[in-house]
N, C-alpha and C positions, 0 to 999 in steps of 0.2 A: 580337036579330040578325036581320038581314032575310034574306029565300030566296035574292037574289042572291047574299050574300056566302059562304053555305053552299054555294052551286052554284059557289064560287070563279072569277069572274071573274076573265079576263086582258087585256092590252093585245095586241096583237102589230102588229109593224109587216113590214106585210105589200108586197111586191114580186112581181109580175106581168110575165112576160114572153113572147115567142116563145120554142122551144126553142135555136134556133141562136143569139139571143141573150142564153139563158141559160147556157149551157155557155159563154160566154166572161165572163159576170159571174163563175161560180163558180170559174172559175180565177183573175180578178181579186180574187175574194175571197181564195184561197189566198195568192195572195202577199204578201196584203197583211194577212194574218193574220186575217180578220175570217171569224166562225163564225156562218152563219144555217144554219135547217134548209132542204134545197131538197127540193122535190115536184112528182117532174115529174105532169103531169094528162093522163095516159093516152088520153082520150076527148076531148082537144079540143088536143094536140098543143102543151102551152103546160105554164112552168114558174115554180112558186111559191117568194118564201123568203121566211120567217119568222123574227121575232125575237121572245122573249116576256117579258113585263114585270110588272109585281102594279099598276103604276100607267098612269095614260094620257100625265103628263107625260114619263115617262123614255121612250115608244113614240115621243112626238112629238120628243123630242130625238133619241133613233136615228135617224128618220126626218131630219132634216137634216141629219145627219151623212153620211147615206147618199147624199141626194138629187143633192147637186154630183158626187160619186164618179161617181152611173150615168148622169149629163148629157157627164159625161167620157168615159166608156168606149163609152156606145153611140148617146148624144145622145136629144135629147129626140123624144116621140110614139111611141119602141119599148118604153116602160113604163110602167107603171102603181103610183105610191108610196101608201099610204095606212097610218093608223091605224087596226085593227079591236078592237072589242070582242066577246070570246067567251065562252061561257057555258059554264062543263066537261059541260054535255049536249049542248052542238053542236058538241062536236070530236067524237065519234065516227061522224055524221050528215055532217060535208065530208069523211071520208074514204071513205064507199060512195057520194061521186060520181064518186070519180077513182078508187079502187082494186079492181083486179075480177080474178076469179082469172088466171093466167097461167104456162104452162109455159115454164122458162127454162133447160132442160137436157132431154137427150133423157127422162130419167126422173124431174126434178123438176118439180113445178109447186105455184105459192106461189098459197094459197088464203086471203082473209079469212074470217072467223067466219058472216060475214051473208049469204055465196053455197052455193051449192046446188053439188056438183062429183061427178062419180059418175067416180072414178078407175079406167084401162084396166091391165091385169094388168103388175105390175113398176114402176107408179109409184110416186114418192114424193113425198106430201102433206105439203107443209109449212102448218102453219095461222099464221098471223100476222096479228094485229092488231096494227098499228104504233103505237106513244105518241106523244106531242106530240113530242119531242124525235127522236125514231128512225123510219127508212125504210122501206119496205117490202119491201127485196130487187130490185128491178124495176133497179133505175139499172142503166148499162151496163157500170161496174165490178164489180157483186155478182154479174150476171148471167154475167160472166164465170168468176168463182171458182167461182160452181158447176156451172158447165159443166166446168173443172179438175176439182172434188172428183169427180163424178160417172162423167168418165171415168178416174181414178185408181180408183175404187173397186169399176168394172168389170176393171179390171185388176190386183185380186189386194190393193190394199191395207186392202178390206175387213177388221176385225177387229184393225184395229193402231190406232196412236194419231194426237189432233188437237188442233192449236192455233189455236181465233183469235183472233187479237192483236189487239184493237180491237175486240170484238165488236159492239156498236151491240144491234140488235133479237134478237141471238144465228141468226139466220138461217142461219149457214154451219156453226154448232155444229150448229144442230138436223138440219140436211141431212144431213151426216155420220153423226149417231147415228142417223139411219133410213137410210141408206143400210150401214151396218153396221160404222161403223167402234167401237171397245171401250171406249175410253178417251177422252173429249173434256173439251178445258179450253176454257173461256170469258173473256179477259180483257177487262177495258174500265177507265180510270182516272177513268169520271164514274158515281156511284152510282147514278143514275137508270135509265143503260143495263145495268145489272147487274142493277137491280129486275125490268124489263122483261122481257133477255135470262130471269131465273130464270121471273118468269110463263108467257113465251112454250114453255120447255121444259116447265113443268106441263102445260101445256094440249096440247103434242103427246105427252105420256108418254115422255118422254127425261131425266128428274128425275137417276133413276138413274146414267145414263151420263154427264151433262152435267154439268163441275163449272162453276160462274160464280165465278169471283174479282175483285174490286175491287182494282185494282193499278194504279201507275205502271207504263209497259212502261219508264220507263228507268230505275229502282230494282228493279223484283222480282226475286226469285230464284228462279226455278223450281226443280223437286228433281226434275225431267226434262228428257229430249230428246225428241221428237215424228218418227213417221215425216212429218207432214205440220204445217208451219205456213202459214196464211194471213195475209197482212197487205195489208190493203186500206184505205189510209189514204194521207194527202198526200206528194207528193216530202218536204217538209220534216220531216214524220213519220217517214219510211223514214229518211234520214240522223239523224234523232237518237234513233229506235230500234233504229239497224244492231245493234249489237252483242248487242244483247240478242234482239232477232229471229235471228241469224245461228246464235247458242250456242244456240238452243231447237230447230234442227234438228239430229236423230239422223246423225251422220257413220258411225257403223257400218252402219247400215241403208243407207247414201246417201239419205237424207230428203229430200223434198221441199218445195220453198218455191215460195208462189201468192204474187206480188205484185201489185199492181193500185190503182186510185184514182191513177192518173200519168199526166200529160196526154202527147199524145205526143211531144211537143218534150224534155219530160224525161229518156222512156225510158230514151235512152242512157246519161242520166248516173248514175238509179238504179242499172240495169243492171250497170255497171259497178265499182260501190258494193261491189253483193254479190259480183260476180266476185273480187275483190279479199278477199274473204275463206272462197274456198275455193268460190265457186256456178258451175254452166255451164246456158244454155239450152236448155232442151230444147225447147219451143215457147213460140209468142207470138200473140196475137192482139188485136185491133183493132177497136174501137170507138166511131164518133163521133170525137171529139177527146182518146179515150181508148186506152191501151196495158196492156195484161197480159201476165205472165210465168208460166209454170212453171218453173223450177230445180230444178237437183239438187246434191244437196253431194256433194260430192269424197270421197272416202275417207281418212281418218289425219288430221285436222287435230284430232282429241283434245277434242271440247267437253267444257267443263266442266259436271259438275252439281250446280245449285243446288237452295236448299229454300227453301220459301214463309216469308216474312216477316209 
């Protein structure tokens, strides 16, 4: 067997753009159901997405697939399509040229492996190396939830419980358990981001407190309610895991729910989604071409609880 194949090469087809016209591919992707990884590049104000493949033919057929789509949406000479071959020791090498430590909450700041960061009294260092598949915390929807978790956690709900529904790199888990919250669950329904999310708690020392579960969010059965759920995921996401997102908030406590990853055009309609079953706004804020919510659940609407399957 040759060193390449043991250093498991991949295909990816790889898309390049401004950021103003990447934030509107990714919502064109949203709707139109199509799942690449996007990375915005910090230091040069430009936005990447990735698809990845075991062969170069199946990269160069996505890539056609793709190509008419973004001639469509943003016309030609605003992108850049191509096929790359990568070698699994230079994925970790293109991410220390776009990812560099950065504070994204008055007390959190998300710190890669490979930088040097000498933390001021009362922060909290999240370490995260991000995988092929999963982000780095920075997008402007992540950025928001933990500006959410951070000031909730400043305000007494330290020491209670956490859900993130979709976890991805486990990022908003791991924030939580060093910020102090007792009790944190980790869902994600792709095994990968489980693997990841569990690494990434080893390596901050939140093993402990962090539980990672592989679940569908629209089959599981939780065997709690949570003072605090996050769900930072697509409008079409939020409608087909209202329900089970909704009953995983504590209605005796009046739980809180962080919603976010909703372009702003949507807001409303999410919004009102969860209204509709017991939630009211307490603040919102704005991002880009993006929308977050804090909610609070109502009192007496009686959720049910479930046990893990």
């Amino acid at each position: 067997m040759s060193s390449e194949v043991k250093k498991k090469v991949l295909f990816s087809t790889h898309i390049e753009t401004s950021v103003k016209n990447g934030h509107l591919i990714a919502a064109r992707f949203e709707q139109a159901g199509i799942q690449l990884v996007e990375t915005q590049l910090v230091d040069s104000g430009r936005i990447t997405f990735d698809d990845y493949f075991f062969s170069r033919n199946e990269a160069e057929k996505r890539l056609t697939e793709l190509f008419p789509l973004l001639m469509q949406w943003i016309g030609a000479k605003r992108f850049t399509i191509r096929v790359r071959r990568i070698i699994e020791r230079d994925w970790s090498e293109s991410w220390k040229k776009s990812f560099h430590t950065a504070r994204v909450s008055r007390r959190i700041v998300i710190k890669p492996s490979w930088e040097k960061y000498k933390p001021v009294p009362g922060d909290c260092v999240v370490k995260l190396d991000p995988g092929m598949s999963f982000g780095t915390g920075l997008h402007p929807t992540t950025r928001a939830c933990l500006c959410f978790i951070d000031k909730l956690a400043e305000k007494g709900m330290a020491g209670k419980s956490f859900l993130d529904a979709g976890c991805g790199s486990g990022v908003l888990a791991i924030a939580a358990a060093k910020l102090g919250f007792a009790r944190v669950v980790a869902v994600d329904n792709d095994p990968l981001a489980v693997k990841a999310a569990q690494e990434n708690c080893r390596i901050n020392g939140v093993s402990e407190i962090v539980s990672c579960l592989h679940a569908d969010l629209s089959t599981v059965r939780l065997k709690e309610t949570f003072s605090i759920v996050a769900a930072n995921m697509f409008e079409s996401e939020h409608e087909r895991f209202m329900k089970t997102i909704s009953n995983a908030v504590s209605d005796k406590q009046q739980g809180y729910l962080l919603i976010a990853g909703i372009l702003k055009k949507q807001y409303s309609g999410v919004l009102r989604m969860y209204m509709k079953q017991g939630f009211v706004e307490i603040k919102s804020s704005q991002q880009k071409e993006w929308k977050n919510g804090m909610l609070r659940k109502l009192p007496g609407l009686g959720c049910r609880l479930y046990s893990v399957q």
